[in-house]
N, C-alpha and C positions, 0 to 999 in steps of 0.2 A: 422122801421129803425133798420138793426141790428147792430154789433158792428165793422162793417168794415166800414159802412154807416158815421155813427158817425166817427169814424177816420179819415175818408178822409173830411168833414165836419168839423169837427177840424182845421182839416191842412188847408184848404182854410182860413177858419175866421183867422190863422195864421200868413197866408201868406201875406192877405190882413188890418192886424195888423200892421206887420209888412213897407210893403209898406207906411202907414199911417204917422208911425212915420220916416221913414228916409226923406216922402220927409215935414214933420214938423220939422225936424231939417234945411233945408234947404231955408226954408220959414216961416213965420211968425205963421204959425201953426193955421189957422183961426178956428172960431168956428164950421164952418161945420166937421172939421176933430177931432173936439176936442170932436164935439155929440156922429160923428160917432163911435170914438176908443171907448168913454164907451161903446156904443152900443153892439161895437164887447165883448168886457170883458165880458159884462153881457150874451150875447150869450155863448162868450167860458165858462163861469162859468155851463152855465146849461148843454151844452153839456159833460162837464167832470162829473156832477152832475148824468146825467144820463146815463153815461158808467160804473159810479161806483156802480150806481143802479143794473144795466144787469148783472154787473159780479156776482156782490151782491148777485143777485136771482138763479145766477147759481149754482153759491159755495155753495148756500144751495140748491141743488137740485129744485130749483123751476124756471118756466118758464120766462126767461129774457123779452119775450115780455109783460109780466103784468107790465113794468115799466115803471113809466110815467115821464116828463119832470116836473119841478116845476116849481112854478112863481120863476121871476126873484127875488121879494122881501124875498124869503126865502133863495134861494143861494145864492145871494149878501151877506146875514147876517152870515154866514158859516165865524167860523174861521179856520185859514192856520196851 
């Protein structure tokens, strides 16, 4: 996956973020929407995880495809 992959992959889990929560404002917000939106966060977490890896490996001269996605339990724990 390269770094346009990833962006457009972003913007979807975004988009479909974002759809999650307006129609939870609108309705009772059940738990299934409530799984899914972590789902999405922890997704979107790894994928910004590892876009900042690519550029990472670039800026140093080294090949962006050597970087890999982390478990979710180690970028969940990332502070902002």
């Amino acid at each position: 996956m390269d770094n346009q992959d990833l962006l457009e992959r972003i913007q979807s889990l975004v988009e479909e973020e974002h759809r999650l929560r307006d129609a939870a404002g609108s309705d009772d917000g059940g738990g299934d929407s409530t799984a899914r939106l972590a789902q999405l966060e922890a997704q979107l977490d790894q994928c910004w995880d590892l876009l900042r890896q690519r550029r990472a490996k670039r800026d140093a001269g080294e090949n962006p495809d050597d970087a890999s996605a982390r478990p979710v339990s180690e970028v969940e724990g990332y502070r902002q």
